[in-house]
Biopython code that builds the backbone (N, CA, C, O; Angstrom):
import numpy as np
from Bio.PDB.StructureBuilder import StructureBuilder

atoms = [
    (1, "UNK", "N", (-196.513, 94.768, 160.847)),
    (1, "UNK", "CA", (-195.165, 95.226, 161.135)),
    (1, "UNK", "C", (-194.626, 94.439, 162.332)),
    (1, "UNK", "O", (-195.362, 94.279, 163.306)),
    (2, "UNK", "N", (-193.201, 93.864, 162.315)),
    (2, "UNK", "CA", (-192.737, 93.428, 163.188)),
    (2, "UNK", "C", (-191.918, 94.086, 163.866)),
    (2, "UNK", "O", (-190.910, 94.410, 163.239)),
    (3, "UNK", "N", (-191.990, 94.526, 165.300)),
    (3, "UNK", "CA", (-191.283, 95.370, 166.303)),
    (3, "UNK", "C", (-190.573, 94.693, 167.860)),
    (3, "UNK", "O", (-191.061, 93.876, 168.641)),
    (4, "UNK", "N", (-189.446, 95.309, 167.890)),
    (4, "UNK", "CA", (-188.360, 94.737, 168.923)),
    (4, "UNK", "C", (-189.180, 95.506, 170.146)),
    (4, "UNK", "O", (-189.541, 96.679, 170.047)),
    (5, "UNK", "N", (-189.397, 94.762, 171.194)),
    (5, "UNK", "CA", (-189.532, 95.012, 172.211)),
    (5, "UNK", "C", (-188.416, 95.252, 173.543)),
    (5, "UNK", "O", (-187.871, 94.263, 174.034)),
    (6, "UNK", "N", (-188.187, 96.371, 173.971)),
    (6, "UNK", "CA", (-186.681, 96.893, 174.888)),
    (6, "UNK", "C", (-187.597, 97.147, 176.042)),
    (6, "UNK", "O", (-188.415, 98.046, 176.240)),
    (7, "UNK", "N", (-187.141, 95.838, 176.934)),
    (7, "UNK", "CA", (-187.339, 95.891, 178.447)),
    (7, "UNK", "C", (-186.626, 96.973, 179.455)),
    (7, "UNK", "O", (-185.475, 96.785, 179.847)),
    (8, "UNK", "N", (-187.212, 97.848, 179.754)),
    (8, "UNK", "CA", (-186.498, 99.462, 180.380)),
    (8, "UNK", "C", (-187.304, 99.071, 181.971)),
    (8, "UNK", "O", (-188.377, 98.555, 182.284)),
    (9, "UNK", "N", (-186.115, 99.639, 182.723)),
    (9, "UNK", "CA", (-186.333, 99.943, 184.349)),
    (9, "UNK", "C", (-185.230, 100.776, 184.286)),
    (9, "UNK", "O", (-184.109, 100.653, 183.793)),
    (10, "UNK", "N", (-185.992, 101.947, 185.102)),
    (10, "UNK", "CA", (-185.583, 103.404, 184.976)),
    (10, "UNK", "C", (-185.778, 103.711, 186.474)),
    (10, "UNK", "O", (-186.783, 103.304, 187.058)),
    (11, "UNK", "N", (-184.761, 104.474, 187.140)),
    (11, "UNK", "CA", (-185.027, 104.439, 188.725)),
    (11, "UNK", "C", (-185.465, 106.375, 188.316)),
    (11, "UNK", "O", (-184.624, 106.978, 187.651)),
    (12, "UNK", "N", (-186.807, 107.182, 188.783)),
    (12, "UNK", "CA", (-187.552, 107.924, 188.772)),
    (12, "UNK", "C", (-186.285, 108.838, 190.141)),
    (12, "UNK", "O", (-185.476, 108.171, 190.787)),
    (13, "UNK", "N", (-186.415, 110.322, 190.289)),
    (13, "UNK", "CA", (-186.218, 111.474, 190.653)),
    (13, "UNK", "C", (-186.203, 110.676, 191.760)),
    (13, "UNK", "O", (-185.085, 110.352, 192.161)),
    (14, "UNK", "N", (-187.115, 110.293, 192.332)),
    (14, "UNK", "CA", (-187.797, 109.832, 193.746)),
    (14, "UNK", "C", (-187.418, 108.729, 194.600)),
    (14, "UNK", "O", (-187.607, 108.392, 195.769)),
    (15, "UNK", "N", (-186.667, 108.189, 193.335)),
    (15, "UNK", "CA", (-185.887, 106.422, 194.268)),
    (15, "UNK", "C", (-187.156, 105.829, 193.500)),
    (15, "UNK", "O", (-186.815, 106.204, 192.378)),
    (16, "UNK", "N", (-188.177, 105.280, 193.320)),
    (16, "UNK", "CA", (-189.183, 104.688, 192.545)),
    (16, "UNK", "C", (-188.503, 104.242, 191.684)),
    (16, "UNK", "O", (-187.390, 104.695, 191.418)),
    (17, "UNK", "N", (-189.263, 102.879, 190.848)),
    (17, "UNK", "CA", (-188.425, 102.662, 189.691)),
    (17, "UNK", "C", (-189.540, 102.332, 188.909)),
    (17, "UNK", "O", (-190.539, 101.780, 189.369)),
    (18, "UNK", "N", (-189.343, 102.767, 187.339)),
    (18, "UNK", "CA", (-190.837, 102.669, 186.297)),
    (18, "UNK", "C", (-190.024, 101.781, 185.318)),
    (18, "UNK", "O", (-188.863, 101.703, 184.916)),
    (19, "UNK", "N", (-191.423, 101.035, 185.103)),
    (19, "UNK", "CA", (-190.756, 99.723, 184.142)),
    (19, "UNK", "C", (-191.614, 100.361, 182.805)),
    (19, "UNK", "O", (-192.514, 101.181, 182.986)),
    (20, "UNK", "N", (-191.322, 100.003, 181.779)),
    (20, "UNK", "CA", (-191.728, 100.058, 180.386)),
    (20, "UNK", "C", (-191.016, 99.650, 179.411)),
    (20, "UNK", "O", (-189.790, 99.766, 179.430)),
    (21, "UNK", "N", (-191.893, 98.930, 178.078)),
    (21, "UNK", "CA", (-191.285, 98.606, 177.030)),
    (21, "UNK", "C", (-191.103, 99.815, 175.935)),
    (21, "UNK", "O", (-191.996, 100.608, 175.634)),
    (22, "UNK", "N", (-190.047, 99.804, 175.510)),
    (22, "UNK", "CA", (-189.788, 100.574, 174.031)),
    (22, "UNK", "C", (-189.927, 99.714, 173.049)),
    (22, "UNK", "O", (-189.195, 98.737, 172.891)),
    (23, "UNK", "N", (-190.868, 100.021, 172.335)),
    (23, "UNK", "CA", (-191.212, 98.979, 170.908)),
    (23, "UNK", "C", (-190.419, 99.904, 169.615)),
    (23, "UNK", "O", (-190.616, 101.119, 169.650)),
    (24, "UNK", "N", (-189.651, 99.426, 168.635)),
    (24, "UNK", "CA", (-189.514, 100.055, 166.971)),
    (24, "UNK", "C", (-189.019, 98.646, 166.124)),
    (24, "UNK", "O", (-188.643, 97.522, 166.458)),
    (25, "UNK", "N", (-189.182, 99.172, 165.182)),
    (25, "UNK", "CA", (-189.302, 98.712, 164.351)),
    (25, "UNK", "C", (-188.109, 97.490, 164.198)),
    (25, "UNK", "O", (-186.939, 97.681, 164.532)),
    (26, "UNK", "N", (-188.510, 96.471, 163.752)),
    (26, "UNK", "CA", (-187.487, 95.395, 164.030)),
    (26, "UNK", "C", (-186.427, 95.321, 163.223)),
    (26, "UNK", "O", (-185.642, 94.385, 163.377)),
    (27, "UNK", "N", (-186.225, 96.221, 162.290)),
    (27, "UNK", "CA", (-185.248, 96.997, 161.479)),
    (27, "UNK", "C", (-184.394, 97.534, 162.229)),
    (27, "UNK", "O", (-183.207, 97.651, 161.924)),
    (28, "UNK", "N", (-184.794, 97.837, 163.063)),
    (28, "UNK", "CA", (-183.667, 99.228, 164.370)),
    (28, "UNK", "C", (-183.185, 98.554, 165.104)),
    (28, "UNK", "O", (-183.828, 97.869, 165.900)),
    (29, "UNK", "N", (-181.626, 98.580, 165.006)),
    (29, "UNK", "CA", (-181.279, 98.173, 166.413)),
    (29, "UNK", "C", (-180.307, 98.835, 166.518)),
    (29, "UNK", "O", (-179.316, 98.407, 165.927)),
    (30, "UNK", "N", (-180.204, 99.835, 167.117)),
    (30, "UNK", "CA", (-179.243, 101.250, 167.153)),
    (30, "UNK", "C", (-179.481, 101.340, 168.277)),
    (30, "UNK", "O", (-180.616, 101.743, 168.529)),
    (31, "UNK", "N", (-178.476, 100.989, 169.575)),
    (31, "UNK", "CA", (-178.510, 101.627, 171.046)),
    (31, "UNK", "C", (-179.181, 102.721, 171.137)),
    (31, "UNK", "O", (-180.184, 102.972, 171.806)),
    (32, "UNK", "N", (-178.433, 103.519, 170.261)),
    (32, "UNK", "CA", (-178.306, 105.304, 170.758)),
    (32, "UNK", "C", (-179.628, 105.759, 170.072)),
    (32, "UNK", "O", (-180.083, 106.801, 170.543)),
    (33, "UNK", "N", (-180.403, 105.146, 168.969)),
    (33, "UNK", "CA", (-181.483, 105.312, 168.582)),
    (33, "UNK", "C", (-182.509, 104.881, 169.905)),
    (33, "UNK", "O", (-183.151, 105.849, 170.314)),
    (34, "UNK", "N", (-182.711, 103.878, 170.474)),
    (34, "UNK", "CA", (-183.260, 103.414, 171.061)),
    (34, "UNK", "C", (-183.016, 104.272, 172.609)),
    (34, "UNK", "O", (-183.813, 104.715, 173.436)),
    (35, "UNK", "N", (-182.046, 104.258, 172.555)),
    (35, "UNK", "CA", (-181.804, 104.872, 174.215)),
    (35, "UNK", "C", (-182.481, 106.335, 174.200)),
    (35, "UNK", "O", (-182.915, 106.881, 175.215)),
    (36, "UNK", "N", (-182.514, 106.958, 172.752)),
    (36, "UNK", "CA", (-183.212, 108.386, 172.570)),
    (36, "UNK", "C", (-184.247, 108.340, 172.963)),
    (36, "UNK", "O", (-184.601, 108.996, 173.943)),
    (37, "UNK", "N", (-184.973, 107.598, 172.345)),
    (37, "UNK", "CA", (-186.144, 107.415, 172.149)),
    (37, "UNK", "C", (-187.283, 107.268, 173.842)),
    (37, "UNK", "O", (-188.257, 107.829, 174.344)),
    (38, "UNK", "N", (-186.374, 106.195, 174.132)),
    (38, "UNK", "CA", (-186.466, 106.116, 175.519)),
    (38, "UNK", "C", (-186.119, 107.462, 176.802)),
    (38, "UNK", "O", (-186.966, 107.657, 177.674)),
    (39, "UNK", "N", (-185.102, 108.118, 176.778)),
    (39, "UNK", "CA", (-184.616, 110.039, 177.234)),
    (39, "UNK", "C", (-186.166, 110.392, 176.583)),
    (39, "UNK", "O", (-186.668, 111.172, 177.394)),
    (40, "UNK", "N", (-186.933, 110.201, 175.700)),
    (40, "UNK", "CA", (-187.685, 111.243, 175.034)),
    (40, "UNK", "C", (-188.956, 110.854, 175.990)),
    (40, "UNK", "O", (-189.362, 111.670, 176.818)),
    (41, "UNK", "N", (-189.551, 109.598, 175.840)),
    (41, "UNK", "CA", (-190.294, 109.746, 177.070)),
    (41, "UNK", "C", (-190.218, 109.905, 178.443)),
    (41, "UNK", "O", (-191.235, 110.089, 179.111)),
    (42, "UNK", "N", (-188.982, 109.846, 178.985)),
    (42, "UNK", "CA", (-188.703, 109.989, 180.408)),
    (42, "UNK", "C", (-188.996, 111.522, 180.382)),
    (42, "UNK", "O", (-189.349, 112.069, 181.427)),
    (43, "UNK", "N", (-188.857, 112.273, 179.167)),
    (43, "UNK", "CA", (-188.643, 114.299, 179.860)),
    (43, "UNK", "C", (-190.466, 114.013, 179.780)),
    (43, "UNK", "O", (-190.995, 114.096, 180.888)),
    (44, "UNK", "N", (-191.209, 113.770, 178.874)),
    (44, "UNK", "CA", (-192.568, 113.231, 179.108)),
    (44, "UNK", "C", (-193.038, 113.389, 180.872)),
    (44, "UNK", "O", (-193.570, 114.229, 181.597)),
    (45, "UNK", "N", (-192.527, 112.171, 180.967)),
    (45, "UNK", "CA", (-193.194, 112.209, 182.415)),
    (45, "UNK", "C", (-192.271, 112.743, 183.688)),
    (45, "UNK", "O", (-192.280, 112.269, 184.825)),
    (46, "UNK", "N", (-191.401, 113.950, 183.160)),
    (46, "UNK", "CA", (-190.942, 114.528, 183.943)),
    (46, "UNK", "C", (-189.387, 113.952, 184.894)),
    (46, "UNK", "O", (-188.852, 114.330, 185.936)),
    (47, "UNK", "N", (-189.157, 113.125, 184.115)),
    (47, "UNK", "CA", (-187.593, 112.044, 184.428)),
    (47, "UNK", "C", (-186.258, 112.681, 183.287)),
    (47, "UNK", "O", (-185.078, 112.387, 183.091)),
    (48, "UNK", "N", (-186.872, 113.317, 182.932)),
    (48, "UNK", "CA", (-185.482, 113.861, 181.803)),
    (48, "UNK", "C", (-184.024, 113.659, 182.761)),
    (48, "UNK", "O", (-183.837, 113.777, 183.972)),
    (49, "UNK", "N", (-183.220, 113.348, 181.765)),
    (49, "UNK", "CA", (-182.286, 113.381, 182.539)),
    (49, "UNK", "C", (-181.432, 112.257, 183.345)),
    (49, "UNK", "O", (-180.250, 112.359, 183.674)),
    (50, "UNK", "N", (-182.614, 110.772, 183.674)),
    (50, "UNK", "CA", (-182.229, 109.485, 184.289)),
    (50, "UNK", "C", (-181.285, 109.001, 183.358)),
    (50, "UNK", "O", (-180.942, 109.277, 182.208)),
    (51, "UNK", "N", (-180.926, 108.045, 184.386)),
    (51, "UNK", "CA", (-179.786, 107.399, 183.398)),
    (51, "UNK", "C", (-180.833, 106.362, 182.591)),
    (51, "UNK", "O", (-181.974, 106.158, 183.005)),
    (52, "UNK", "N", (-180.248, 105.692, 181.296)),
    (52, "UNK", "CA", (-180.739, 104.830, 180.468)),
    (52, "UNK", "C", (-179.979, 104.345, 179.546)),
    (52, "UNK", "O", (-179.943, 104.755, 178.385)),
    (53, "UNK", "N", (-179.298, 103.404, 180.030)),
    (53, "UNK", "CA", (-178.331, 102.986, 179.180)),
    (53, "UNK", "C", (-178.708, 100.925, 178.809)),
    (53, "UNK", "O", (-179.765, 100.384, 179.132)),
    (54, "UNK", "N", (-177.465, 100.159, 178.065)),
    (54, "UNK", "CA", (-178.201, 98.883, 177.675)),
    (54, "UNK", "C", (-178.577, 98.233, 179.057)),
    (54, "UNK", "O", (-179.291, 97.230, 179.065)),
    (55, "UNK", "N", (-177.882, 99.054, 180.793)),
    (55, "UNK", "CA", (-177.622, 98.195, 181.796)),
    (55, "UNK", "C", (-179.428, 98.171, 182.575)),
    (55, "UNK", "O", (-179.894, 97.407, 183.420)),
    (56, "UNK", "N", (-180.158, 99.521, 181.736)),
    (56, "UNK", "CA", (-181.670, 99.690, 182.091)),
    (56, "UNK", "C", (-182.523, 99.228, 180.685)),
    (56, "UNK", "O", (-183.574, 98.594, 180.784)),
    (57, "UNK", "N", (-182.082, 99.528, 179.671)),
    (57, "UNK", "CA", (-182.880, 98.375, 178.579)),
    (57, "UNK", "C", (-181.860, 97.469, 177.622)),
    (57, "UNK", "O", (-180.769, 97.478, 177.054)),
    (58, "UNK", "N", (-182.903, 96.783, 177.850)),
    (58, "UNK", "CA", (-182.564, 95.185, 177.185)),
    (58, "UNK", "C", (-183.610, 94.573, 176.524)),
    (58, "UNK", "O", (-184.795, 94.427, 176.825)),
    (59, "UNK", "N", (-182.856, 94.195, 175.428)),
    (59, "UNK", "CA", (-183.839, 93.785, 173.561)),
    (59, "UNK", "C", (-184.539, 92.355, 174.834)),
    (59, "UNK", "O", (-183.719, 91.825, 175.583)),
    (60, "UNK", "N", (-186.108, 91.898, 174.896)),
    (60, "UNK", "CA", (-186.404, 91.225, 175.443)),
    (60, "UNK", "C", (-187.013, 90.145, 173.708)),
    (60, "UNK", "O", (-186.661, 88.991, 173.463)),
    (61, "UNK", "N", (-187.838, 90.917, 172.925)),
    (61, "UNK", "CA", (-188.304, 89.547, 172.090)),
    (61, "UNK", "C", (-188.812, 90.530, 170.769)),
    (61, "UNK", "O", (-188.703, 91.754, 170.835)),
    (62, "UNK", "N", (-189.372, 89.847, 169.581)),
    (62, "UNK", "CA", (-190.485, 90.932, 168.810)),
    (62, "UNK", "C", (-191.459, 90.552, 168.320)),
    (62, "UNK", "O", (-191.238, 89.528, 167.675)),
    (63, "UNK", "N", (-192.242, 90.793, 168.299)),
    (63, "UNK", "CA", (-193.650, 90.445, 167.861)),
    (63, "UNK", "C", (-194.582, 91.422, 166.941)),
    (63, "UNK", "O", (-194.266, 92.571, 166.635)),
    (64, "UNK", "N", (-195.806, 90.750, 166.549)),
    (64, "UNK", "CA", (-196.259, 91.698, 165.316)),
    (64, "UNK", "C", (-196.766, 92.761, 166.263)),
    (64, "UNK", "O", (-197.040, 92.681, 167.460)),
    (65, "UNK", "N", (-196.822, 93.788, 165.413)),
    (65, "UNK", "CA", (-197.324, 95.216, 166.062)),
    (65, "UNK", "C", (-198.933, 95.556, 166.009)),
    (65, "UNK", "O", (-199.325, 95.820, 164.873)),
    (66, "UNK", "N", (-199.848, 95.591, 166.957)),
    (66, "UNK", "CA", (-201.348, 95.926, 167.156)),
    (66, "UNK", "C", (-201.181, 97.201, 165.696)),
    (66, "UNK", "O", (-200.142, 97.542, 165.131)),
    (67, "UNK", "N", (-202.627, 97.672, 165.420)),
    (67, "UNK", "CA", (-202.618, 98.953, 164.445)),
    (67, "UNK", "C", (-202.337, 99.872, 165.108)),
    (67, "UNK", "O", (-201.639, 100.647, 164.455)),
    (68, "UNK", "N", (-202.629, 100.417, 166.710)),
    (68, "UNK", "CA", (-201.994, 101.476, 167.586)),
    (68, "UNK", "C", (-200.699, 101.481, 167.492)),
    (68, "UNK", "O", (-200.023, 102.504, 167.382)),
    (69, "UNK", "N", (-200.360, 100.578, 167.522)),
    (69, "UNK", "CA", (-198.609, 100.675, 168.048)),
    (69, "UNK", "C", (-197.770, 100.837, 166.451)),
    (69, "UNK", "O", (-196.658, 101.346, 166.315)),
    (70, "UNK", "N", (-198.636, 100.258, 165.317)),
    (70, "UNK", "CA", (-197.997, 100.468, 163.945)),
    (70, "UNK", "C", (-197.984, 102.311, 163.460)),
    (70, "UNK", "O", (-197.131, 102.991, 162.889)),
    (71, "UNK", "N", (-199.619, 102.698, 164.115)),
    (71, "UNK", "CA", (-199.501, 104.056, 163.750)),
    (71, "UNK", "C", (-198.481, 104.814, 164.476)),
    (71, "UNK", "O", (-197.563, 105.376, 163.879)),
    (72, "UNK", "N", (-198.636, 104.850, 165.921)),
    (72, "UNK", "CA", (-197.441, 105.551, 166.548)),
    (72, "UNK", "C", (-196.026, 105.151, 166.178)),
    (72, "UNK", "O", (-195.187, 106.051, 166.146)),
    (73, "UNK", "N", (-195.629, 103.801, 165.870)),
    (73, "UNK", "CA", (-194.079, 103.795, 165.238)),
    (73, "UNK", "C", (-193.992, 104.696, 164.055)),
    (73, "UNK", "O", (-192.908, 105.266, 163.932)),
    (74, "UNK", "N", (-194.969, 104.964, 163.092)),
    (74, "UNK", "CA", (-194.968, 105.332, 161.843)),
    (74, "UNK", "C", (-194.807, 107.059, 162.162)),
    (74, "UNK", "O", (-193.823, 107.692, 161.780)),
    (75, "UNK", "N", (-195.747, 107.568, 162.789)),
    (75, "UNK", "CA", (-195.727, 109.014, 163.142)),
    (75, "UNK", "C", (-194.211, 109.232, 164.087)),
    (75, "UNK", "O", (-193.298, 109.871, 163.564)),
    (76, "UNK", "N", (-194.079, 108.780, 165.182)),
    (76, "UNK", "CA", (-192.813, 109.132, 166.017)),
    (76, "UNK", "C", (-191.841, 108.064, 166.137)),
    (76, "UNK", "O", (-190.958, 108.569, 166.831)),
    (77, "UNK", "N", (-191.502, 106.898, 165.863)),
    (77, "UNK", "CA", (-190.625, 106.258, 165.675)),
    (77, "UNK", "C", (-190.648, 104.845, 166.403)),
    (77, "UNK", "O", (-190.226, 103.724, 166.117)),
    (78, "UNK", "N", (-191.396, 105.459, 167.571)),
    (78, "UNK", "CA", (-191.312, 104.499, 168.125)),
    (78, "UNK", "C", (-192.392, 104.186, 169.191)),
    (78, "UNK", "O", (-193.302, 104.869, 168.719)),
    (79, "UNK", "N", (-192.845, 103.698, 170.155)),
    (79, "UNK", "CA", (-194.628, 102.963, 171.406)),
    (79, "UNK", "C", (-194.109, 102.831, 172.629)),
    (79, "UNK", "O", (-193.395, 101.839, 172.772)),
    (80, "UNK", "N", (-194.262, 103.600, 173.650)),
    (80, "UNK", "CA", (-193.868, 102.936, 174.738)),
    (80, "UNK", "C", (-195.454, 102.151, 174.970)),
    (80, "UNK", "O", (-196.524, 102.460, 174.445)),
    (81, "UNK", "N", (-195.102, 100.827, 176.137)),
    (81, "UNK", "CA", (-196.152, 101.040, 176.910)),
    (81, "UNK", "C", (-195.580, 100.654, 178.315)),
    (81, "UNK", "O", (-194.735, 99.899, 178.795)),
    (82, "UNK", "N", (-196.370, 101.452, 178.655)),
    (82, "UNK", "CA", (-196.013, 101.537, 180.219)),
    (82, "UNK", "C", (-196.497, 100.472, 181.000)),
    (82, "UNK", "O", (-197.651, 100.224, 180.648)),
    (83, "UNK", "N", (-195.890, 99.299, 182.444)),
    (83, "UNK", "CA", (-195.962, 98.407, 182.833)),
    (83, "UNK", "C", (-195.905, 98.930, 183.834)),
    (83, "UNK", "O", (-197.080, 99.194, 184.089)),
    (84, "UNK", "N", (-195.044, 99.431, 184.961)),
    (84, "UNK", "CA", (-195.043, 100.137, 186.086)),
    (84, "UNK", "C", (-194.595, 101.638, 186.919)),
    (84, "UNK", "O", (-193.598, 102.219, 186.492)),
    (85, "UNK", "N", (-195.070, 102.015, 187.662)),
    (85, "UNK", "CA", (-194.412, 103.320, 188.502)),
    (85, "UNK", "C", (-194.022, 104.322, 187.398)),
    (85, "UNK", "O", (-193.014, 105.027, 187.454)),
    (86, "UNK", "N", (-195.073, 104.318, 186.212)),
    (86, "UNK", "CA", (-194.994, 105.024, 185.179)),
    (86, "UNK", "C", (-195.808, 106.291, 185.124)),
    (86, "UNK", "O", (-195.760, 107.013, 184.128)),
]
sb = StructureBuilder()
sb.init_structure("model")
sb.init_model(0)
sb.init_chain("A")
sb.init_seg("    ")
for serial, (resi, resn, name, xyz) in enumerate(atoms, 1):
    if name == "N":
        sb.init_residue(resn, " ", resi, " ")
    sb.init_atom(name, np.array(xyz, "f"), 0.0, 1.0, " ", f" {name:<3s}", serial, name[0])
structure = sb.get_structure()
């Protein structure tokens, strides 16, 4: 499976800022799909609520998807993985 990778920096409750990619499917390219998706892990780690718009993610590249990251697109839509202050 080939999946879009969305470069996210998200400034945290705290002033901190957590970097992570949103991976789906390279079929998707729906802001508001993507920006969900992204709100959905921020209430995760307790950020519900940050802003996240295209000015915090941005389509960076896509590449084939590991079997982890194919199963989790398949079950919930979409993979974060986390890079920093996550």
């Amino acid at each position: 499976m080939q999946v879009s990778v969305y470069d996210t920096y998200v400034t945290r409750t705290d002033g901190a800022v957590m970097h992570f990619d949103i991976l789906v499917p390279s079929t998707l390219s729906s802001p508001v799909t993507i920006h969900a998706y992204g709100q959905a892990y921020l209430s995760t780690k307790g950020q519900a609520g940050q802003p996240l718009t295209a000015k915090e993610c941005r389509f960076c590249h896509i590449e084939q998807a590991t079997q982890e990251i194919e199963a989790n697109i398949t079950s919930q839509g979409f993979h974060i993985i986390e890079m920093q202050g996550c």
